[in-house]
C-alpha positions in Angstrom: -13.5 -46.2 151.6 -16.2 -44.9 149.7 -18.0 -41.3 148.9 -21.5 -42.2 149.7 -23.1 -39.9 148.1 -21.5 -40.4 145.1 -20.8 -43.8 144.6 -22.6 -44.7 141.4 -23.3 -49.0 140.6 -25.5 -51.1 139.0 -28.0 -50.9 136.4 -29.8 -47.7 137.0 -27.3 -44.4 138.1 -27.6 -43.0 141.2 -30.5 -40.0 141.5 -28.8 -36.7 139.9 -30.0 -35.0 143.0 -27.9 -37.3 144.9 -24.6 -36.1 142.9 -25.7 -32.5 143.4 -25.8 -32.7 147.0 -22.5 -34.2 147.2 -21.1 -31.4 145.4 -22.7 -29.4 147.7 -20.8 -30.8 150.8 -17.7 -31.5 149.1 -17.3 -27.8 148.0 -18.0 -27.1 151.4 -15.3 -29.4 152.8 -13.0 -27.2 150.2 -13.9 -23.9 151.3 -12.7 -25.5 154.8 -9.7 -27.1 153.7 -8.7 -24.5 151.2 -7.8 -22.8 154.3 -5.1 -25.3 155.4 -3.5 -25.2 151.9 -5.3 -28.5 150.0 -2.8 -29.8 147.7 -3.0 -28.7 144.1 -3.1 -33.0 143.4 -6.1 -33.4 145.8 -8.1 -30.3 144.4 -7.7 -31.6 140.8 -8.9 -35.4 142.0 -12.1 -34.2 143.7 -13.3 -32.0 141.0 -12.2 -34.8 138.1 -14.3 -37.2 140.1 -17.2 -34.8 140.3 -17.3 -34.5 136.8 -16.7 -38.3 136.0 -19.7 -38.7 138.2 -21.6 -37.1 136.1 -20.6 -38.8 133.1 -21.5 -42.3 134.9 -24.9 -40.5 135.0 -25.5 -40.9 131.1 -24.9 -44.5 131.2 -27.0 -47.9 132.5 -23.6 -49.9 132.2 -22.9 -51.4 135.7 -18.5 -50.8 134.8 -19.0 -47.4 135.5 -20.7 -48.2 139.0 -16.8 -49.9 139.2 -14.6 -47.6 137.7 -16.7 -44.5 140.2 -16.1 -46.4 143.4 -12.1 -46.8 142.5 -12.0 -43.2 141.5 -13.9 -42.6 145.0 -11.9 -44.8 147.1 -8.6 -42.7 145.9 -10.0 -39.3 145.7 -11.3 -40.2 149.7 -7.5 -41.1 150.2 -5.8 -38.5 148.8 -8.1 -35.7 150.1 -7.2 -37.1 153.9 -3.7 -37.1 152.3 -4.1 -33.5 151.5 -5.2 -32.2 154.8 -2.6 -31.3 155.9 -0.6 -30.3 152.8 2.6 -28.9 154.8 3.1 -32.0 155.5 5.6 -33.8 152.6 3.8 -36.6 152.3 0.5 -34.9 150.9 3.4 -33.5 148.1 5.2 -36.7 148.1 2.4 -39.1 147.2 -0.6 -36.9 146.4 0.5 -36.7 142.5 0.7 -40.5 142.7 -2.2 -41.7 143.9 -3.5 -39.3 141.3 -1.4 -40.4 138.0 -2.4 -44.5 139.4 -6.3 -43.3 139.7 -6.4 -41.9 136.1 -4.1 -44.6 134.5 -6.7 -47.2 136.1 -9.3 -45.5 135.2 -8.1 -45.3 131.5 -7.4 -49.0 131.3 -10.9 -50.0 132.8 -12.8 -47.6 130.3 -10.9 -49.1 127.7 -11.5 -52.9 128.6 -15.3 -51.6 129.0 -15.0 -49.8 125.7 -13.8 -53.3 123.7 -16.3 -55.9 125.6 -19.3 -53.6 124.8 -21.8 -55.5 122.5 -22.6 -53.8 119.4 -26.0 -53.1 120.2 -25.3 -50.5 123.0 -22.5 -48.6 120.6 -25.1 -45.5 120.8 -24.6 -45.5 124.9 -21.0 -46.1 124.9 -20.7 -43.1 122.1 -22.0 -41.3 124.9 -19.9 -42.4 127.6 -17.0 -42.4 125.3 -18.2 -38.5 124.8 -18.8 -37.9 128.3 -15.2 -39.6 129.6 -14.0 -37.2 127.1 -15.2 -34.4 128.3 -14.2 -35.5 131.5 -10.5 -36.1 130.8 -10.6 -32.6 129.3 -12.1 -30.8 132.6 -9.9 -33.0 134.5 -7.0 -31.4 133.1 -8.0 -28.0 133.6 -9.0 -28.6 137.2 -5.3 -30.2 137.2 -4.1 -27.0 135.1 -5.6 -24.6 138.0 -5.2 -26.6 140.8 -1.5 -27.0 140.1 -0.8 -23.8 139.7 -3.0 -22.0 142.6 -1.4 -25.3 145.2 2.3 -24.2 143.7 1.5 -20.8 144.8 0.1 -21.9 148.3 3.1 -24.2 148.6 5.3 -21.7 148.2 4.2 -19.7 150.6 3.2 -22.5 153.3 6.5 -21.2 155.6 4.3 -17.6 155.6 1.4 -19.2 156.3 2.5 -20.9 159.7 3.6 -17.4 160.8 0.4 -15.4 160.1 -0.6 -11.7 161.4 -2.4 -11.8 164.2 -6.1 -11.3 163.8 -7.4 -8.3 164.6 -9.9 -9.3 167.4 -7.0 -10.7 169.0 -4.7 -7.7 168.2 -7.4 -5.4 170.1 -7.2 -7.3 173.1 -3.5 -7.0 173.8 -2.8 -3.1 175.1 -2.0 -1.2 178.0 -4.3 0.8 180.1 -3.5 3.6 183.1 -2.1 2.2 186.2 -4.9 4.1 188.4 -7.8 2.4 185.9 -6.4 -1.5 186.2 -9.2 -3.9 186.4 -7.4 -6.2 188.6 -10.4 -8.2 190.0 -10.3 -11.7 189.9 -11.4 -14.1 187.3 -13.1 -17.2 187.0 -12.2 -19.9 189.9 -12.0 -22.3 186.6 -9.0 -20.5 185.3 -6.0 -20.2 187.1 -3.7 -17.7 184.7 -4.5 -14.9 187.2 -5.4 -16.2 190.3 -3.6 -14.0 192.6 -5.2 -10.1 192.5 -3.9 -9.4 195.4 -0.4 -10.4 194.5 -0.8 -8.1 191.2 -2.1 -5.1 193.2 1.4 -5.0 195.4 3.4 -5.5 192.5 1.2 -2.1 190.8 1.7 -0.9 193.9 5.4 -1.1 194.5 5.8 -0.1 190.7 4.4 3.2 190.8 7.1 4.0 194.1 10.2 2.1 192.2 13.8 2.7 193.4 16.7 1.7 191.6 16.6 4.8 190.0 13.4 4.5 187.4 10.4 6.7 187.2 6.8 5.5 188.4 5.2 3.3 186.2 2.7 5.0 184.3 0.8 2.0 182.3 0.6 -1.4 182.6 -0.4 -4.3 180.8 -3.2 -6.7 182.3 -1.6 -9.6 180.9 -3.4 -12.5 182.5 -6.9 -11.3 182.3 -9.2 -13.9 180.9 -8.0 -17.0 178.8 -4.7 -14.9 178.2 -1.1 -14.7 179.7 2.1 -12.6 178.2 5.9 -12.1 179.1 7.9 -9.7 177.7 11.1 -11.0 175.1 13.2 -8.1 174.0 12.8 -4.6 172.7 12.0 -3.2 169.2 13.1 0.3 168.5 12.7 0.7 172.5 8.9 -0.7 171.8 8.3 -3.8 174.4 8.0 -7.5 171.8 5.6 -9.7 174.2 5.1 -13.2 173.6 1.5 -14.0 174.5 -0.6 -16.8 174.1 -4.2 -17.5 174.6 -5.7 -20.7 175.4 -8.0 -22.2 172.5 -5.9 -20.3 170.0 -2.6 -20.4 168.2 0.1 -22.2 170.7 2.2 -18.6 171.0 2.5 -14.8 169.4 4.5 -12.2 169.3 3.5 -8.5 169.6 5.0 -5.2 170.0 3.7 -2.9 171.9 3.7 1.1 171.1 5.4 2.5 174.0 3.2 5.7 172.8 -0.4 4.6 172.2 0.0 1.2 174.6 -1.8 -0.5 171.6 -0.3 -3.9 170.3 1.5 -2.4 166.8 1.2 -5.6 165.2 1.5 -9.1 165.8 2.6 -12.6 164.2 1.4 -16.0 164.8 3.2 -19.2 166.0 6.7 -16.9 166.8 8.7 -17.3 170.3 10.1 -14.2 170.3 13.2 -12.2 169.3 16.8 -14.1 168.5 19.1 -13.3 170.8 22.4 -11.8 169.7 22.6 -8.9 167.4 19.9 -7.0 166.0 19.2 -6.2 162.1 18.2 -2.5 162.0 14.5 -2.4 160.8 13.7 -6.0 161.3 12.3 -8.4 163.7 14.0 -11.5 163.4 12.3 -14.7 165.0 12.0 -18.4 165.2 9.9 -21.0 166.0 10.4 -25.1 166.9 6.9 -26.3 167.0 7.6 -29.7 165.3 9.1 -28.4 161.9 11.7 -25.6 163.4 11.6 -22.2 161.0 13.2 -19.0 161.1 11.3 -15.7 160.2 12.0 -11.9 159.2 9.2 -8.7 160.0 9.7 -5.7 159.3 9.5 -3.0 162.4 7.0 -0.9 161.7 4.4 -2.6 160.4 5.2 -6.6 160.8 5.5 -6.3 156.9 7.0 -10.2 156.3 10.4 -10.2 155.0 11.4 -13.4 154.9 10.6 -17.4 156.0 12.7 -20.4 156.2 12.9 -24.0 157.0 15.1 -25.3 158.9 16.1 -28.4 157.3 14.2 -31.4 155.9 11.5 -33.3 157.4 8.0 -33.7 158.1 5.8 -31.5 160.6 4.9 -34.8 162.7 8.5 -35.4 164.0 9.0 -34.1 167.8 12.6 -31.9 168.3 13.4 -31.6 171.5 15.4 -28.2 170.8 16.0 -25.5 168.3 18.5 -22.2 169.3 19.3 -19.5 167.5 21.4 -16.4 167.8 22.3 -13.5 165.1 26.1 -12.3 164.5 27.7 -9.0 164.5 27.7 -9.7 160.4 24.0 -10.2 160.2 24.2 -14.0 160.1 21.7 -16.1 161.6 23.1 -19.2 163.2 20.6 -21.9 164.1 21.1 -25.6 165.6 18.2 -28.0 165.1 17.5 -31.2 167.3 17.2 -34.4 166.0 13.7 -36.1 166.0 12.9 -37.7 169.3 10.1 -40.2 170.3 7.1 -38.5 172.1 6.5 -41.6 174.2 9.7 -41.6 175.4 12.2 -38.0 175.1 14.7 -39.8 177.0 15.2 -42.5 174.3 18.4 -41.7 172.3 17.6 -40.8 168.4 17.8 -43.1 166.2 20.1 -40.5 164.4 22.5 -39.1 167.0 23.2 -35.8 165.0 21.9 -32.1 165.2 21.2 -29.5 162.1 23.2 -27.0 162.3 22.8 -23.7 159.5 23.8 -20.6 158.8 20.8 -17.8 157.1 21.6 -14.4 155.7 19.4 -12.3 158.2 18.8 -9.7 155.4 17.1 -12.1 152.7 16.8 -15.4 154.3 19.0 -17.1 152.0 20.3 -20.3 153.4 24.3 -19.9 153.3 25.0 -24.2 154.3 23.2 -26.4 155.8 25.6 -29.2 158.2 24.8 -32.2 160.2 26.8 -32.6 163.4 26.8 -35.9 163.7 27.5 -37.8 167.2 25.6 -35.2 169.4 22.4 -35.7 170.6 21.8 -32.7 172.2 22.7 -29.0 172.6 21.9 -26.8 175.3 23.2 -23.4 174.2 24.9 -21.8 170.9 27.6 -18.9 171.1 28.9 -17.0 168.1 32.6 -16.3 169.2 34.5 -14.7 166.3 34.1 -17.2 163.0 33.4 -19.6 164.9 29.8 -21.4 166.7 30.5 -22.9 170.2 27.5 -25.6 170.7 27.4 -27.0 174.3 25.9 -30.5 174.2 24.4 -31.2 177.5 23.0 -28.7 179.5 24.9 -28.7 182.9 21.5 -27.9 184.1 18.6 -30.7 185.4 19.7 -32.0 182.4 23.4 -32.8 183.6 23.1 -36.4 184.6 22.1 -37.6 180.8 26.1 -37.6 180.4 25.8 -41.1 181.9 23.1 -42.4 179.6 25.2 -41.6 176.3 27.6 -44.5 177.5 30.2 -44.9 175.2 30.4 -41.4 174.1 33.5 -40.4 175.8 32.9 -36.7 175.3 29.3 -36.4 175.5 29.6 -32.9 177.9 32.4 -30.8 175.3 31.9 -27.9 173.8 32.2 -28.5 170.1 33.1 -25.3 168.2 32.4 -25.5 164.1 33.1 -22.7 161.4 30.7 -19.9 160.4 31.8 -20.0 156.9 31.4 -23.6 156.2 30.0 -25.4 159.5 33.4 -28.0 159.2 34.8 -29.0 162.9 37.1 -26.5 164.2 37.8 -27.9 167.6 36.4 -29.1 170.8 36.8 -28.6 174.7 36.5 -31.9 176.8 37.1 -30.0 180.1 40.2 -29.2 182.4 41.3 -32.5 182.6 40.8 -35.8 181.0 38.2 -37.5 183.6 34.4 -36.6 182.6 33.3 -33.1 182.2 29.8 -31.6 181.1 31.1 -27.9 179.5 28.5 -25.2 179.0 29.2 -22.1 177.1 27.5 -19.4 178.7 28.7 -16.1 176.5 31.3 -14.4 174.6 33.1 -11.0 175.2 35.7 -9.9 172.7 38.4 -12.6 172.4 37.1 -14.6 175.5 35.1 -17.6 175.7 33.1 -18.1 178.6 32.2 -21.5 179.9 31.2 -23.5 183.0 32.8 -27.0 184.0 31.3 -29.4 186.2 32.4 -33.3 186.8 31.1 -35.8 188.6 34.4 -37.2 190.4 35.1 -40.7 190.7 38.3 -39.7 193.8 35.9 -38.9 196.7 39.2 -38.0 198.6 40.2 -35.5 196.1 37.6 -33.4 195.3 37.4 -29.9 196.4 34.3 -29.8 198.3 32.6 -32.9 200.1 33.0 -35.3 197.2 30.2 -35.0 195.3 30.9 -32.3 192.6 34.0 -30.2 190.8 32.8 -27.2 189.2 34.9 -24.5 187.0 34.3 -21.3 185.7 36.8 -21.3 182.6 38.2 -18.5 180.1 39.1 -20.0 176.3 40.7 -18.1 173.5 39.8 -18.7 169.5 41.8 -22.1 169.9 39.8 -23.7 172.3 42.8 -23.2 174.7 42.4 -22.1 178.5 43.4 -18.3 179.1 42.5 -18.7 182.7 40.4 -21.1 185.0 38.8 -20.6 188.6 37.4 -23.5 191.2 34.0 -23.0 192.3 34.3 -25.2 194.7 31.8 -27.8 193.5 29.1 -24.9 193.7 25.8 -26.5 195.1 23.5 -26.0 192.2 22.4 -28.1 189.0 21.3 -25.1 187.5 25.4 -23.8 187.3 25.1 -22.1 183.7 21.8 -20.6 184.7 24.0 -19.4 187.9 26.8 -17.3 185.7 25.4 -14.0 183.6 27.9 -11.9 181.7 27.3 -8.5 182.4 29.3 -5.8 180.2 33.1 -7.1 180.5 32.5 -8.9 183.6 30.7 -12.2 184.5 28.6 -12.7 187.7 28.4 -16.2 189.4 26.4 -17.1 192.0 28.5 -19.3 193.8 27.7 -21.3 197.5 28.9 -25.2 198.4 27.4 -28.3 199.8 29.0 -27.7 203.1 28.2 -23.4 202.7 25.3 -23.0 201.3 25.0 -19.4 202.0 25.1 -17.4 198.1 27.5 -15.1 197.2 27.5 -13.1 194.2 30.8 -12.7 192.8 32.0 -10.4 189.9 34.8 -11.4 187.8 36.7 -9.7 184.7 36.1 -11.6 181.6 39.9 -11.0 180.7 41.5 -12.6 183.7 39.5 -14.0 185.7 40.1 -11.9 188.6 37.4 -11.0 191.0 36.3 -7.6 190.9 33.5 -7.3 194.2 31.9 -10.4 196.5 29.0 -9.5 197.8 28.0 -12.1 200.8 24.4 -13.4 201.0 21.7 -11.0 202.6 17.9 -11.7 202.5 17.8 -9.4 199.8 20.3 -11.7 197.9 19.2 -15.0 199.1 17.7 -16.2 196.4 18.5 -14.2 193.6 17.8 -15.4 189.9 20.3 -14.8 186.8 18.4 -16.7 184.5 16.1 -13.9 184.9 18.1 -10.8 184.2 19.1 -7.7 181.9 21.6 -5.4 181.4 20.9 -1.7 181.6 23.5 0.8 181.5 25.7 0.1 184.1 23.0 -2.0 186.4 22.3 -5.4 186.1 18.6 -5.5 186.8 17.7 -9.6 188.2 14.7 -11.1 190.0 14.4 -12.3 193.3 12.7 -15.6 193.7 12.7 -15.9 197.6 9.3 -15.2 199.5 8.6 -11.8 198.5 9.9 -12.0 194.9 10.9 -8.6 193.5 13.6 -7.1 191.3 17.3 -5.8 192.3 19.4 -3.6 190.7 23.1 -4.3 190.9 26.0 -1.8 190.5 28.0 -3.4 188.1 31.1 -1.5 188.9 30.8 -1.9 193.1 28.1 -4.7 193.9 25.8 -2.2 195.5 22.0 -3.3 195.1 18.9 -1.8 195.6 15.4 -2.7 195.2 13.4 -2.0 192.4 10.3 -3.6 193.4 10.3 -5.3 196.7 7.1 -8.0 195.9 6.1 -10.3 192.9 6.8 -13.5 191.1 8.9 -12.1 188.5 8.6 -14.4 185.1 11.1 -12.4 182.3 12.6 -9.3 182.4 14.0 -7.5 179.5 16.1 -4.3 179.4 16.5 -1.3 176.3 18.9 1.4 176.5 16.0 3.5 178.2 13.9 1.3 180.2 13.2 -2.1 181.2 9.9 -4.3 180.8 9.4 -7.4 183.1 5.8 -9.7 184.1 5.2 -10.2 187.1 1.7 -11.8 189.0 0.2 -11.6 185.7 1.0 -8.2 184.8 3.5 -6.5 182.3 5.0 -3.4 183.4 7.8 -0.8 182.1 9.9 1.5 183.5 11.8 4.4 182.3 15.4 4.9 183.7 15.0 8.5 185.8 
């Protein structure tokens, strides 16, 4: 491929005007690519080329013609290199295409250079002046490029987490319950399609029971091209998650509980880690296709820190990326391995996950250690010096244990060091037959996990043949302190059915043969039941996954017909409603309040 517009052959060069307009466009195309980071290698090839053009200009011999089209052809291919510049390749071969375009160029002058007839030594003097000068701006375009593209490539982890713009920023606030513009949108977009599902939901919100006060502003999340859901809490300040269609696949912002005005926000973010918090910090992560982990500042979204996540390039697809931070300010993150987009059921090529430990005051990366033989994680648990990885989700995922065939112990739960990231030990299940184990939280010295196995003995399993299911204490040791049947619980979703809640962990619990939920409470250190509360309409179809802790209430939506939020007793069972209608999406809980979406609208409320 040739520049057109600047390819220069034969026996007459090209117009001058012809070079000067494709100056024109190509500094255009810089000032557009500059903005993606163009590689310090590409920037120094276009501009050497622009100013070998010219040199071409000064002389009739037809070589030049040559030596501009090879210099075009490579400049063309190292600028589409450069595009992209996060990408390693641009880094990897844009210096080389550029080192083999100047040493050919060299040679070729130089053969020209010796077969020129004496009679034209006055015009090669001039090209041999002009190819000077060229080398010479070369190098300083090489000289600045280098060292304004080290700088960008330095910061190309900061760059994929941007601030928000402000246009955006402005758009994202809350507004007085009595003043929501709840009417509908455009039939053409369906983000908030259901007005007069949002009104009941305002509606119920400003009469809430549970003990909370009326809410007094709410977020009109879903208005427009735009939808939010609340993650976590900053210094009791709401962090959303929104994303808007046409723009950046997902941003985080936190809104100021006392202006209802987005404080600041940061591009291409899911959210708050779960686990521990940093005082003064934000600390967040990202998969996208190059997973990354990221540090802000509370008050102003100041960025702290940013780090990859291992090696690799941004066009390979990960099917998962968890995090979680530790008591000790640690930052433990497992990375997938890369998966084919055609086909996410294929098994990797490279059966083996990334697993790392960050200091979560500086970003420093402490080790880096490849877990090789597992394919896929669905949760990560920091219990003591020690990282608990469960490697199937016992989820809709639970039937890929019988695609891994000759893994025997595709479904353990695989606990690794927090000081190095060697093997400690690992948890097959409560017997030797099949087992997919899921770790679903830590309290103190216990290890929480659920069991389920697809039994072979139709005559001796404990419901109607089809399923065994456990709820199962381990110590540091990866030994059992205590184990209880559920009974082959009718569910796939069985770690999105158990929540620990303070010292106790709630299970939502119902067979093939009774399918009628209960919600059972259980103490973490033994195992023994603490309240049952039998299935009501109000409990019919309650939702874990979607839950928080608040003081001594566990605060969970409903997902039956009306929808709503509960709030559970933790110490007795009792329940009452918080909201009696809407879809809820999230909910999240601080110390004072809790924040949850629901029919496309993001409300809070303060405990009374």
């Amino acid at each position: 491929m040739v520049l057109p517009w600047l390819e220069i052959s034969g026996e007459r060069a090209t117009d001058p005007r012809e070079v000067f307009r494709g100056l024109q466009i190509l500094s255009s195309v810089r000032d557009q690519v500059e903005t993606t980071y163009l590689s310090a290698s590409a920037q120094s090839l276009v501009l050497g080329y622009l100013v070998f053009a010219f040199a071409c200009l000064l002389s009739p011999v037809s070589l030049t013609g040559v030596i501009s089209s090879i210099a075009g052809t490579a400049t063309t291919a190292a600028l589409l290199m450069a595009i992209d510049p996060l990408h390693e390749a641009s880094w990897r071969f844009g210096p080389l295409v550029a080192v083999v375009l100047w040493i050919t160029t060299v040679v070729v002058a130089v053969i020209g250079w010796s077969s020129e007839p004496r009679e034209v030594v006055r015009s090669a003097r001039k090209r041999r002046f002009a190819l000077v000068t060229a080398a010479a701006v070369t190098l300083a375009a090489a000289s600045f490029g280098g060292v304004s593209g080290w700088d960008a490539w330095k910061h190309r982890c900061s760059a994929q987490v941007a601030q928000t713009p402000d246009a955006s920023l402005q758009t994202i606030h809350t507004e007085p319950v009595d003043r929501a513009d709840l009417r509908p949108i455009e039939a053409s977009n369906d983000l908030f399609s259901n007005p007069q599902g949002a009104r009941a939901v305002l509606a119920s919100a400003r009469e809430p029971g549970g003990g909370f006060r009326p809410a007094s502003q709410v977020f009109v999340a879903n208005r427009s091209d735009q939808s939010a859901v609340p993650t976590g809490y900053l210094n009791d300040d709401p962090v959303v998650s929104v994303w808007r269609r046409g723009g950046p696949s997902r941003s985080v912002a936190v809104l100021d509980r006392t202006t209802g005005r987005a404080r600041w926000g940061r591009a291409n973010v899911e959210g708050a880690v779960p686990g521990r918090k940093v005082p003064g910090q934000l600390t967040t992560s990202q998969l996208g296709s190059r997973p990354l982990a990221a540090s802000f500042a509370a008050a102003d979204g100041e960025l702290e820190w940013c780090t990859w996540i291992g090696k690799g390039t941004l066009t390979e697809d990960r099917s998962m990326f968890y995090s979680s931070l530790s008591a000790d300010k640690e930052l433990y993150v497992v990375r997938g391995p890369v998966e084919d987009p055609d086909n996410p059921y294929k098994r990797p090529s490279d059966p083996s996950v990334l697993l790392a430990r960050i200091d979560a005051r500086s970003g420093e990366v402490a080790w880096e250690e490849s877990v090789s033989g597992v394919n896929a994680v669905g949760a990560l648990e920091i219990f003591g010096e020690q990282i608990l990885l469960s490697r199937v989700n016992p989820g809709p995922g639970w039937p890929r244990t019988l695609q891994v065939g000759s893994d025997s112990s595709a479904g353990s739960l695989v606990a690794r060091s927090t000081s190095t990231g060697d093997a400690a030990w690992t948890y097959a299940g409560p017997d030797r037959s099949r087992w997919v184990v899921n770790a679903v939280g830590v309290h103190d010295d216990t290890a929480l996990v659920v069991a389920r196995g697809l039994t072979t003995d139709l005559k001796g399993a404990s419901d109607d043949g089809r399923f065994r299911s456990w709820l199962i204490g381990l110590d540091g040791n990866g030994k059992e302190r205590w184990r209880h049947d559920l009974r082959g619980t009718a569910t796939d979703k069985l770690a999105d059915a158990t929540r620990l809640a303070g010292d106790a962990v709630l299970t939502v619990e119902s067979t093939w043969k009774e399918p009628a939920q209960r919600l059972v409470a259980r103490e973490i250190a033994t195992g023994k039941a603490r309240w049952t509360r039998s299935t009501g309409s109000s409990l019919s179809d309650i939702d874990l996954e979607r839950s928080a802790v608040i003081g001594n209430q566990l605060v969970v939506a409903v997902q039956g017909n009306e929808g709503g939020l509960l709030a559970i007793d933790l110490a007795t069972g009792r329940e009452q409603t918080i909201i009696a209608t809407g879809g809820v999406q999230s909910v999240v809980a601080s110390d004072k309040s809790i924040t949850f979406a629901a029919e496309g609208l993001v409300i809070t409320l303060d405990r009374a």
